[in-house]
mmCIF file as gemmi writes it, N, C-alpha and C atoms, coordinates in Angstrom:
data_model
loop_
_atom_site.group_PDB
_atom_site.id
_atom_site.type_symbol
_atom_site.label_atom_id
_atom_site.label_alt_id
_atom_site.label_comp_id
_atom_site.label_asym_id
_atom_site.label_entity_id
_atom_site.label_seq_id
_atom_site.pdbx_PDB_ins_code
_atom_site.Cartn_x
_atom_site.Cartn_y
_atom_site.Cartn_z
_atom_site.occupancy
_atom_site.B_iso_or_equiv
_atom_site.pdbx_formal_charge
_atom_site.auth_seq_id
_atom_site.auth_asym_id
_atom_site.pdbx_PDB_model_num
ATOM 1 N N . UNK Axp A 1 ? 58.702 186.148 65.8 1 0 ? 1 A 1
ATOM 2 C CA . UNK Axp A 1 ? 57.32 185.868 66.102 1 0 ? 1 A 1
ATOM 3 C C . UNK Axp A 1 ? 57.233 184.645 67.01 1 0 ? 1 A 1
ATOM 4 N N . UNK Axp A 2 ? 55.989 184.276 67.317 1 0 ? 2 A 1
ATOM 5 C CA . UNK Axp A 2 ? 56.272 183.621 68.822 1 0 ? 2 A 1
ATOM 6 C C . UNK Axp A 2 ? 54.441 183.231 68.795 1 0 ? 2 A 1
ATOM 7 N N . UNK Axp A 3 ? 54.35 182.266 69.277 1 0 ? 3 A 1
ATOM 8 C CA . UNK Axp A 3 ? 52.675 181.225 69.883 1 0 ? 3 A 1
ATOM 9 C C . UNK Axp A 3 ? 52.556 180.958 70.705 1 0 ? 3 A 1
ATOM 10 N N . UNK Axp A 4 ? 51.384 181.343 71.453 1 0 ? 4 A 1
ATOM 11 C CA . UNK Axp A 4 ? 51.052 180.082 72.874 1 0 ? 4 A 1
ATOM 12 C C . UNK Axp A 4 ? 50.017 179.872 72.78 1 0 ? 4 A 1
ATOM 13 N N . UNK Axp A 5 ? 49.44 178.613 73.373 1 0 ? 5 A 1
ATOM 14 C CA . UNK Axp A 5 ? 47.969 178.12 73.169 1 0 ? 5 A 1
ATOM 15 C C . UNK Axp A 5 ? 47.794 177.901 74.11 1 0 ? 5 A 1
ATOM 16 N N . UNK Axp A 6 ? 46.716 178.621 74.747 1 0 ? 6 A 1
ATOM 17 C CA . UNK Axp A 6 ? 45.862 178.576 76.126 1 0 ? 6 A 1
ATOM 18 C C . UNK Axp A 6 ? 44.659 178.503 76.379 1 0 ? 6 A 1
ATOM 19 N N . UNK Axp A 7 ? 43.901 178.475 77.347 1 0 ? 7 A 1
ATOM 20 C CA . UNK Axp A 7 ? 42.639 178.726 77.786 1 0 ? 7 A 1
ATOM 21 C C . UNK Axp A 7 ? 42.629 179.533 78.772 1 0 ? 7 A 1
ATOM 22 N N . UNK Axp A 8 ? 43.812 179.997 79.326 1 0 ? 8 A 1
ATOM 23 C CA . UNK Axp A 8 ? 43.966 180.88 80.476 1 0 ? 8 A 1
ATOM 24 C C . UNK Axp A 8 ? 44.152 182.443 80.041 1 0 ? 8 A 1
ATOM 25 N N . UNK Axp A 9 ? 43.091 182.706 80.085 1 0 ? 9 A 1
ATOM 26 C CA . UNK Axp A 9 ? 43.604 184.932 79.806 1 0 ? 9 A 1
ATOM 27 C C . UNK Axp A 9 ? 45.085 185.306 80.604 1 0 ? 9 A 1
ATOM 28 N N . UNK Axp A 10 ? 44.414 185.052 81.755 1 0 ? 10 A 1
ATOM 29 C CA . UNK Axp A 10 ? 46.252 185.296 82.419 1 0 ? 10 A 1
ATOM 30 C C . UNK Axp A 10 ? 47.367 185.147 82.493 1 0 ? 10 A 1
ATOM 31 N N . UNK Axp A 11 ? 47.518 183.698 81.962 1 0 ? 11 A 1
ATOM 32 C CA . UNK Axp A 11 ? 48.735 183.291 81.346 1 0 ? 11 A 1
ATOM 33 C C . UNK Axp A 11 ? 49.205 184.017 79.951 1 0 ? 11 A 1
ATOM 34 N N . UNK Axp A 12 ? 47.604 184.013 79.021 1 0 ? 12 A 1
ATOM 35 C CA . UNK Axp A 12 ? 48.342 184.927 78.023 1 0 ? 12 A 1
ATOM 36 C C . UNK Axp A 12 ? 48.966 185.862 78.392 1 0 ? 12 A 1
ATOM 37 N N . UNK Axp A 13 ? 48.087 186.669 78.555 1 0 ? 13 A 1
ATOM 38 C CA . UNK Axp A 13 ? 48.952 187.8 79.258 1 0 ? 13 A 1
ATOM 39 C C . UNK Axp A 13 ? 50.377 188.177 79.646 1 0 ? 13 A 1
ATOM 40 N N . UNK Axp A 14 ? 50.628 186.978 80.742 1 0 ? 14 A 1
ATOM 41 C CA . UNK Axp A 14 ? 51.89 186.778 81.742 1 0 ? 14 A 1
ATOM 42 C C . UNK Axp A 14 ? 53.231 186.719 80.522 1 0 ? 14 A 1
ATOM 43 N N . UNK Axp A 15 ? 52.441 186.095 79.507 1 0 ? 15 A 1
ATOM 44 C CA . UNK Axp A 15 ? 53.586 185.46 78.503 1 0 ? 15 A 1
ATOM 45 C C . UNK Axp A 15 ? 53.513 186.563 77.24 1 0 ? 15 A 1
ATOM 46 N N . UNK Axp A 16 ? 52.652 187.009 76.92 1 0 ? 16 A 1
ATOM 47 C CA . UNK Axp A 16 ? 52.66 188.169 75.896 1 0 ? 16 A 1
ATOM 48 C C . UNK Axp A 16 ? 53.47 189.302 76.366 1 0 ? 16 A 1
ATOM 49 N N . UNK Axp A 17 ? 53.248 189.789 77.673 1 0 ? 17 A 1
ATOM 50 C CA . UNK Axp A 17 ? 53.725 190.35 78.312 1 0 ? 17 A 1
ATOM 51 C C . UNK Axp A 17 ? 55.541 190.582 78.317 1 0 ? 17 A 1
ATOM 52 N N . UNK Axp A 18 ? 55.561 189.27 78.458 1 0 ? 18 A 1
ATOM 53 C CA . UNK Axp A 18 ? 57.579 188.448 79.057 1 0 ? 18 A 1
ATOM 54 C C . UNK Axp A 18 ? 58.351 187.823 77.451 1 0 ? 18 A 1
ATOM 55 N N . UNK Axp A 19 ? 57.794 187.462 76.591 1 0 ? 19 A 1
ATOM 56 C CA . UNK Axp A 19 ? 58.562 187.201 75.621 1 0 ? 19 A 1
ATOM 57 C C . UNK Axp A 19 ? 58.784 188.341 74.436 1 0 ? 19 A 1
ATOM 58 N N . UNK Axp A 20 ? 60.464 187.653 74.088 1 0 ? 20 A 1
ATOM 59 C CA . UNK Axp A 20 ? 60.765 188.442 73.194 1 0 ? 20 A 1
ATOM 60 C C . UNK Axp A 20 ? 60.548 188.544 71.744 1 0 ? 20 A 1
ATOM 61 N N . UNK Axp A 21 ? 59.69 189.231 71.483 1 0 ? 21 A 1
ATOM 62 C CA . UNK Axp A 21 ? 59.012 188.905 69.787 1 0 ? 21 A 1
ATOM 63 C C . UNK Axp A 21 ? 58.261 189.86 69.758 1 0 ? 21 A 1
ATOM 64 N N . UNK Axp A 22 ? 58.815 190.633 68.444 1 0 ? 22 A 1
ATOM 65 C CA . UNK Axp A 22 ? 58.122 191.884 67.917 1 0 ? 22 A 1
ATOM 66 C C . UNK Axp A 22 ? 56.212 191.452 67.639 1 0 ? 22 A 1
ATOM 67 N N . UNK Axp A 23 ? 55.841 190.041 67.274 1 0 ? 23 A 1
ATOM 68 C CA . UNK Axp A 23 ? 54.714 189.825 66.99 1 0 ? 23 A 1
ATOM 69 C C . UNK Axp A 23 ? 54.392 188.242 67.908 1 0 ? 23 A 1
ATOM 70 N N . UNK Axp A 24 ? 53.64 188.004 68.528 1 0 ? 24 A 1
ATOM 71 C CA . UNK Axp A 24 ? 52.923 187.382 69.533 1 0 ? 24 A 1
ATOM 72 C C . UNK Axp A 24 ? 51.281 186.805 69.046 1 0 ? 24 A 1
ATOM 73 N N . UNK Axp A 25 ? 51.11 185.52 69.03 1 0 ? 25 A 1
ATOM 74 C CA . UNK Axp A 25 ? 50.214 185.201 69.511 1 0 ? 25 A 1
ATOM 75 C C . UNK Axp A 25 ? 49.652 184.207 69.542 1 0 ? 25 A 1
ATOM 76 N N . UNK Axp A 26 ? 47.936 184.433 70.399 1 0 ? 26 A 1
ATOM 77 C CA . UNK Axp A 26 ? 47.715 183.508 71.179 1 0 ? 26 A 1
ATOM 78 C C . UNK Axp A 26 ? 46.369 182.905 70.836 1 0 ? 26 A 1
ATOM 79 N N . UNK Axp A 27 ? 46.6 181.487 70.705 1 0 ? 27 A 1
ATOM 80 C CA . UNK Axp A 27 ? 45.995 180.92 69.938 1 0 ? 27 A 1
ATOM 81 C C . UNK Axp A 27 ? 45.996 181.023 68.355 1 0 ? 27 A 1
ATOM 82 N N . UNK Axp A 28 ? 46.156 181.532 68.082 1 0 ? 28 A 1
ATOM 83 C CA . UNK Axp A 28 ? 46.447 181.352 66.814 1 0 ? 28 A 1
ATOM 84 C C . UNK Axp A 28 ? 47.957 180.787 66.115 1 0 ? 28 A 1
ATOM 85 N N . UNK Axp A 29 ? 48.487 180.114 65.507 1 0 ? 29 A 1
ATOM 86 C CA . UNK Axp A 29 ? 49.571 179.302 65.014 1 0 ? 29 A 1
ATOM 87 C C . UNK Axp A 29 ? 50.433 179.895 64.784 1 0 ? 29 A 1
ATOM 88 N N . UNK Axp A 30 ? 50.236 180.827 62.977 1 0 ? 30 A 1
ATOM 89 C CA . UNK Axp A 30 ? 50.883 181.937 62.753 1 0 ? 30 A 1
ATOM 90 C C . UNK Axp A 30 ? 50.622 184.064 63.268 1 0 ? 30 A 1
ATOM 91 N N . UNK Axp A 31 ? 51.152 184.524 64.156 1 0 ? 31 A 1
ATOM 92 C CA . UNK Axp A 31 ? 50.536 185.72 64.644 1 0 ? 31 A 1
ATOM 93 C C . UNK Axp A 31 ? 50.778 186.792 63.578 1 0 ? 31 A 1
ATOM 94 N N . UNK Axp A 32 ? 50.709 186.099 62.29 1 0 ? 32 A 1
ATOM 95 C CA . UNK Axp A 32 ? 50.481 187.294 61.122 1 0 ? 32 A 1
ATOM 96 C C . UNK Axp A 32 ? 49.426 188.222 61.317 1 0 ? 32 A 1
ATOM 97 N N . UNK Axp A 33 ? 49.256 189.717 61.375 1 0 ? 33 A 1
ATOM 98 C CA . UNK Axp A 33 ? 48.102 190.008 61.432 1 0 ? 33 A 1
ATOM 99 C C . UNK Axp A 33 ? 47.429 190.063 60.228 1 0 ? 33 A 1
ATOM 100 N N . UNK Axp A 34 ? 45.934 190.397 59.779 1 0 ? 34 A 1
ATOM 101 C CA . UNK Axp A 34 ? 45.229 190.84 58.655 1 0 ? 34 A 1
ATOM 102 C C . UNK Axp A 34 ? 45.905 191.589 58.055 1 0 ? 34 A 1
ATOM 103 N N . UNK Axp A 35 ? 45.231 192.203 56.889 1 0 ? 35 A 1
ATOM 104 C CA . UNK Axp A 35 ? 45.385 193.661 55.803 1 0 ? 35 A 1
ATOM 105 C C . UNK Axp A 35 ? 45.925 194.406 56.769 1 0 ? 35 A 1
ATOM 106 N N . UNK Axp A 36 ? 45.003 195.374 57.606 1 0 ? 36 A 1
ATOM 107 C CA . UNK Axp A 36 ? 45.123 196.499 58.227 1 0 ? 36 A 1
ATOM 108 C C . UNK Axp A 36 ? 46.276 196.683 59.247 1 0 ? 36 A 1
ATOM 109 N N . UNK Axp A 37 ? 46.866 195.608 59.304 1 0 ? 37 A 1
ATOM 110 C CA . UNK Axp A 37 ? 48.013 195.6 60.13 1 0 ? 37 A 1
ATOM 111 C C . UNK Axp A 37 ? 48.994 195.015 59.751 1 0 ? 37 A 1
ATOM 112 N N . UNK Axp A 38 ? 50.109 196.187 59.7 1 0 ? 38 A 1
ATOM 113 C CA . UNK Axp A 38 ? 51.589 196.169 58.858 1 0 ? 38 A 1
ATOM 114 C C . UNK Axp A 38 ? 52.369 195.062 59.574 1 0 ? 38 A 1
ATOM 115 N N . UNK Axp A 39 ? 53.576 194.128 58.762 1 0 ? 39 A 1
ATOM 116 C CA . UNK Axp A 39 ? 54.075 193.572 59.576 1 0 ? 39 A 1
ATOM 117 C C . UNK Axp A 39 ? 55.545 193.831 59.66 1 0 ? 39 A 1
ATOM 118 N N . UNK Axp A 40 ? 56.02 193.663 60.682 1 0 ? 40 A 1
ATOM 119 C CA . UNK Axp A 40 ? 57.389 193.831 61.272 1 0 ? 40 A 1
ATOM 120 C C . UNK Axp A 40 ? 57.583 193.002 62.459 1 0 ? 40 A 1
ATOM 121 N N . UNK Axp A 41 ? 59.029 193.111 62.843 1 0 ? 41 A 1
ATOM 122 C CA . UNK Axp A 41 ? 60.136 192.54 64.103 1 0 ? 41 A 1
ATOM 123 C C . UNK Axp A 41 ? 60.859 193.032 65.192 1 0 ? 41 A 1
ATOM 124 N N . UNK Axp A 42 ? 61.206 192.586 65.804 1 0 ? 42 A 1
ATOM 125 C CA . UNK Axp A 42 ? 62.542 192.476 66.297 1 0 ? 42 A 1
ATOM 126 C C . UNK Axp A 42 ? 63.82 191.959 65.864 1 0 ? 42 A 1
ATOM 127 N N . UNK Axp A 43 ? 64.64 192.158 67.199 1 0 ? 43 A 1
ATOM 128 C CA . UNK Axp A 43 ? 66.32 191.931 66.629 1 0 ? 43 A 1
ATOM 129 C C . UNK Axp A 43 ? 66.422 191.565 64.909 1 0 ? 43 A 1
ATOM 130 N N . UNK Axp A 44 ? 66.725 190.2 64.652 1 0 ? 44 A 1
ATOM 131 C CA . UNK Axp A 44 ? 67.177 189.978 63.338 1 0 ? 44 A 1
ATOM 132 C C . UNK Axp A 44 ? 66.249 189.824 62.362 1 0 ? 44 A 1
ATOM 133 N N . UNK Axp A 45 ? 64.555 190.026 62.562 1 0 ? 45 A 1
ATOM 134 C CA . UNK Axp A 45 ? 63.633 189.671 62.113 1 0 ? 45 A 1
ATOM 135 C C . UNK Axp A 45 ? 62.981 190.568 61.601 1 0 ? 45 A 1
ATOM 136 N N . UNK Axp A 46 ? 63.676 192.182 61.384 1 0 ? 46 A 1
ATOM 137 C CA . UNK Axp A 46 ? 63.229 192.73 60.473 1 0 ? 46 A 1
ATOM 138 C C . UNK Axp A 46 ? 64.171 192.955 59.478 1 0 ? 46 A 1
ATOM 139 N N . UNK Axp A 47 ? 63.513 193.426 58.309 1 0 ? 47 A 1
ATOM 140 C CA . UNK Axp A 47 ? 64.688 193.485 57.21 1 0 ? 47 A 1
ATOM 141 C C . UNK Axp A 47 ? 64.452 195.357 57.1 1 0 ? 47 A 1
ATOM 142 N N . UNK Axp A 48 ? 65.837 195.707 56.82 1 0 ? 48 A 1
ATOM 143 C CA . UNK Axp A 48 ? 66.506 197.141 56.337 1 0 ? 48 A 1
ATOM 144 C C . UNK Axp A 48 ? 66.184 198.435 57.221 1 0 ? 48 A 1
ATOM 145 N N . UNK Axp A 49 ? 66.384 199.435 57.405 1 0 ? 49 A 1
ATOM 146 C CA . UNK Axp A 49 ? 66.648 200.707 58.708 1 0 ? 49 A 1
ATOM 147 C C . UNK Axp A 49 ? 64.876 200.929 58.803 1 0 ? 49 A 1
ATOM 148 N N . UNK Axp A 50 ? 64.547 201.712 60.066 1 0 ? 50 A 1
ATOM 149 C CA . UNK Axp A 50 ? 63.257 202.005 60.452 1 0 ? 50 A 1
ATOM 150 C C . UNK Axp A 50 ? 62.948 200.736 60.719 1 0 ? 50 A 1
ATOM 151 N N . UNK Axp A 51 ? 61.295 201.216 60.933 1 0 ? 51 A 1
ATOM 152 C CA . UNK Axp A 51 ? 60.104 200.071 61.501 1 0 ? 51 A 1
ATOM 153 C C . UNK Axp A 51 ? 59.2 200.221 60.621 1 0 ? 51 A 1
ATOM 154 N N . UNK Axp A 52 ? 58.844 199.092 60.04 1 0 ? 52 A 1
ATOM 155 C CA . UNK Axp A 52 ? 57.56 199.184 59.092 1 0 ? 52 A 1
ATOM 156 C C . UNK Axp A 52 ? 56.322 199.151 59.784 1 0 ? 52 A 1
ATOM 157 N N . UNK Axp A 53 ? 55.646 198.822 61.331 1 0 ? 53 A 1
ATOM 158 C CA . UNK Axp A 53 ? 55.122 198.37 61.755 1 0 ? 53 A 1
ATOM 159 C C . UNK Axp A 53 ? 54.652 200.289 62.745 1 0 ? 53 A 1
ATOM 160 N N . UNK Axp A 54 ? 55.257 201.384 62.403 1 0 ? 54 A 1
ATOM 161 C CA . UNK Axp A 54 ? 54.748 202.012 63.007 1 0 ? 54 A 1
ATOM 162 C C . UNK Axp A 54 ? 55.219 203.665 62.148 1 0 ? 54 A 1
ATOM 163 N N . UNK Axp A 55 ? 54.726 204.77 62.419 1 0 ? 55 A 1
ATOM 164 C CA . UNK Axp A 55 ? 55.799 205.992 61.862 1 0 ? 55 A 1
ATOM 165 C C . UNK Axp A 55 ? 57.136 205.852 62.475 1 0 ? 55 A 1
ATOM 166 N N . UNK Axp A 56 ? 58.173 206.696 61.576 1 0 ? 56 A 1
ATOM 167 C CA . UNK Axp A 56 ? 59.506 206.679 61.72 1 0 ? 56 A 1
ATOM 168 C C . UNK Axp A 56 ? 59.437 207.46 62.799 1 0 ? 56 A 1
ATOM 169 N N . UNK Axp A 57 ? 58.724 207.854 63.035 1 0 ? 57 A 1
ATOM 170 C CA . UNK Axp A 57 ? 58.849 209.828 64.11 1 0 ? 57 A 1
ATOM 171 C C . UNK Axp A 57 ? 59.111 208.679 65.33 1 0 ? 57 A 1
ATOM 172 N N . UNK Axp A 58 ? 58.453 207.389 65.438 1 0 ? 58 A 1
ATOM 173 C CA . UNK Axp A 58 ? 58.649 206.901 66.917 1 0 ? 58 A 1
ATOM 174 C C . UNK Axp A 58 ? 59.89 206.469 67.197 1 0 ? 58 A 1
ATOM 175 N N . UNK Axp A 59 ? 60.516 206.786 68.782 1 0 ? 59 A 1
ATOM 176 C CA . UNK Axp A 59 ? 61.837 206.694 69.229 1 0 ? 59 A 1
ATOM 177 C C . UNK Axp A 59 ? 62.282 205.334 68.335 1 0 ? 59 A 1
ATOM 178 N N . UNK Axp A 60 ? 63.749 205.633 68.39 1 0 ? 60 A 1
ATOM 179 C CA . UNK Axp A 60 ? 64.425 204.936 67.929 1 0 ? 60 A 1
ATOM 180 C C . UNK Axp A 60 ? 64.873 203.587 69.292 1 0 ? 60 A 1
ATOM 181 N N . UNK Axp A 61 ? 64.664 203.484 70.141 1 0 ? 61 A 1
ATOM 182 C CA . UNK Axp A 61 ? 64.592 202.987 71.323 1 0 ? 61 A 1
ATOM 183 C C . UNK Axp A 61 ? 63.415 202.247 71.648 1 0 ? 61 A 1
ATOM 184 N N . UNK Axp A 62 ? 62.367 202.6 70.809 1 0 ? 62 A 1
ATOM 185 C CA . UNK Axp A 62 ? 61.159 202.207 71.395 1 0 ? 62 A 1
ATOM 186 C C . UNK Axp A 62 ? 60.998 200.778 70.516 1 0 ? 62 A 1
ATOM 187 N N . UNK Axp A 63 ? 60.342 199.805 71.508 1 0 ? 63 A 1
ATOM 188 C CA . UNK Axp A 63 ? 60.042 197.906 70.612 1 0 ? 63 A 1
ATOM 189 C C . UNK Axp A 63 ? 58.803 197.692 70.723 1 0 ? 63 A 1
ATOM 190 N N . UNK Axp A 64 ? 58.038 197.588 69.315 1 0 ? 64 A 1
ATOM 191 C CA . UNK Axp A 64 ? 56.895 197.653 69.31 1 0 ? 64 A 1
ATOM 192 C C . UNK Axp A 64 ? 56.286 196.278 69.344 1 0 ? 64 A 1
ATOM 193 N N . UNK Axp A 65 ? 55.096 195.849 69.825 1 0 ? 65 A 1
ATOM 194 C CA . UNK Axp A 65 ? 54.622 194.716 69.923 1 0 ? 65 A 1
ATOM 195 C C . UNK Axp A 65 ? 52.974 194.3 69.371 1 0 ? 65 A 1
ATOM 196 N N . UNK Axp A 66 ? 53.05 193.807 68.746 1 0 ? 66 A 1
ATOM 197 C CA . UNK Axp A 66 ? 51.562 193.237 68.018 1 0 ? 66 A 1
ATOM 198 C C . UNK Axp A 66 ? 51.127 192.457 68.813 1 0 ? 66 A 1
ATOM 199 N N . UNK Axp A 67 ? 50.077 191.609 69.64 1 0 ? 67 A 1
ATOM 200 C CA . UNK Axp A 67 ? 49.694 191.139 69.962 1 0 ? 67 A 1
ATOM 201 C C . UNK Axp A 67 ? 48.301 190.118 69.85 1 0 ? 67 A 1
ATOM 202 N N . UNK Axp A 68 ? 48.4 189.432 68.921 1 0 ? 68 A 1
ATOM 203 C CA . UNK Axp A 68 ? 46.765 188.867 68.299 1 0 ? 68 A 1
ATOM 204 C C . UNK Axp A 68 ? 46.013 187.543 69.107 1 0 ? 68 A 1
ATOM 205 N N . UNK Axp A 69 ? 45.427 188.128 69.583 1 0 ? 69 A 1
ATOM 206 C CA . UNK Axp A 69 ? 44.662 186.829 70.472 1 0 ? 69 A 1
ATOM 207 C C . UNK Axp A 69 ? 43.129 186.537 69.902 1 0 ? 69 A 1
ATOM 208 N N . UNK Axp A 70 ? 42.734 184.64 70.582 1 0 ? 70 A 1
ATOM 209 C CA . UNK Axp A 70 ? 41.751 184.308 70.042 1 0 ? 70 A 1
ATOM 210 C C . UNK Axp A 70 ? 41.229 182.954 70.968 1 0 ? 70 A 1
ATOM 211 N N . UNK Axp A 71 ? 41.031 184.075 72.216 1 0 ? 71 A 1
ATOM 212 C CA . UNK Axp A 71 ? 39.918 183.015 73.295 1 0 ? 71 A 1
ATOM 213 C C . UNK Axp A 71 ? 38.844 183.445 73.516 1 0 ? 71 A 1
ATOM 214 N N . UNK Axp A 72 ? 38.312 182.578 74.63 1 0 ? 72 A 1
ATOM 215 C CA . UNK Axp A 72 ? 36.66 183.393 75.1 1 0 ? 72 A 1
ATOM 216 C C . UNK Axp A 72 ? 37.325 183.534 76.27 1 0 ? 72 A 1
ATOM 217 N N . UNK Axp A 73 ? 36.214 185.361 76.321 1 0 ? 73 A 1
ATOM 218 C CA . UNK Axp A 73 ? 36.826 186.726 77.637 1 0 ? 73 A 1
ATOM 219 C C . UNK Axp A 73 ? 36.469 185.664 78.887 1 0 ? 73 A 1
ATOM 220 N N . UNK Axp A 74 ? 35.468 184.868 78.84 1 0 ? 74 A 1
ATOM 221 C CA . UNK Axp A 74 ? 35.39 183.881 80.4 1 0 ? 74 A 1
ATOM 222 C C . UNK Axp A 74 ? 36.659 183.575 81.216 1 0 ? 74 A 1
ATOM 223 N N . UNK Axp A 75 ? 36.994 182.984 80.149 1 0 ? 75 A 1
ATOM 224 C CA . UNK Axp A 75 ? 38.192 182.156 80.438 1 0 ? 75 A 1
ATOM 225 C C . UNK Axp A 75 ? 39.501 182.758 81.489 1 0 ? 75 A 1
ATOM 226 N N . UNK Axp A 76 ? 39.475 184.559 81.329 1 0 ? 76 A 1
ATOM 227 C CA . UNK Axp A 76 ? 40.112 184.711 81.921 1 0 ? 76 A 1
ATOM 228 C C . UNK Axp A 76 ? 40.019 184.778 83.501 1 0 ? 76 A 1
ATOM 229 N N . UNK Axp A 77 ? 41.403 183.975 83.724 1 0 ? 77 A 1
ATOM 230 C CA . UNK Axp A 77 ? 41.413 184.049 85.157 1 0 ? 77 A 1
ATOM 231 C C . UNK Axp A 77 ? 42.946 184.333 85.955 1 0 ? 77 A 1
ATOM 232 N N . UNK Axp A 78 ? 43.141 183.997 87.214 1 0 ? 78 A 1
ATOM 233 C CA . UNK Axp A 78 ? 44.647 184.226 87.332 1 0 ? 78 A 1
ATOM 234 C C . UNK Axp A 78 ? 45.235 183.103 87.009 1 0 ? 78 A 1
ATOM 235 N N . UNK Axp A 79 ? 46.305 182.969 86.713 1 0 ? 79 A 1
ATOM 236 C CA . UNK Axp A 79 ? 46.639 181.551 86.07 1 0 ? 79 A 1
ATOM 237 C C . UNK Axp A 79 ? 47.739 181.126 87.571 1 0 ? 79 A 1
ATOM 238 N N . UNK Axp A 80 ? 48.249 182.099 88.348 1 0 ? 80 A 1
ATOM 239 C CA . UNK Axp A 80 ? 48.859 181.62 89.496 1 0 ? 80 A 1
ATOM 240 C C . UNK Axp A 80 ? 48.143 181.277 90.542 1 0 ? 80 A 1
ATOM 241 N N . UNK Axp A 81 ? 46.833 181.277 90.779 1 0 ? 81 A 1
ATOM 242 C CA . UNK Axp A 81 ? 45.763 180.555 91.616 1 0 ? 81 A 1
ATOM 243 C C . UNK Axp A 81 ? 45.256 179.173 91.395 1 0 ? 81 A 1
């Protein structure tokens, strides 16, 4: 799991986007999600076979990503301008 704290939408983005972490997010400290959303990892950060974070039916290849953000939509802009 993984944080960034911004005011820039685009940067989130840029960086939600590029880092490696099954769960992401922005602005907020810990990117635990609520109830309704199961939690799981990447590489060494999940525990035992499958993905808890989605059905088994999905590829075995495939890296799933949570993403929980918590700015105001204004804010976004390009962050390389």
């Amino acid at each position: 799991a993984s944080s960034v704290f911004t005011e820039n939408g685009g940067l989130a983005q840029y960086v939600t986007e590029r880092v490696s972490a099954g769960m992401v997010g922005v602005n907020i400290g810990v990117p635990v999600p609520r109830e309704p959303f199961p939690f799981g990892g990447w590489n060494e950060s999940r525990f035992g076979v499958g993905d808890i974070t989605g059905k088994s039916s999905i590829s075995f290849w495939t890296q799933l990503k949570k993403t929980t953000t918590k700015w105001n939509p204004e804010a976004w802009t390009d962050w390389t301008t």
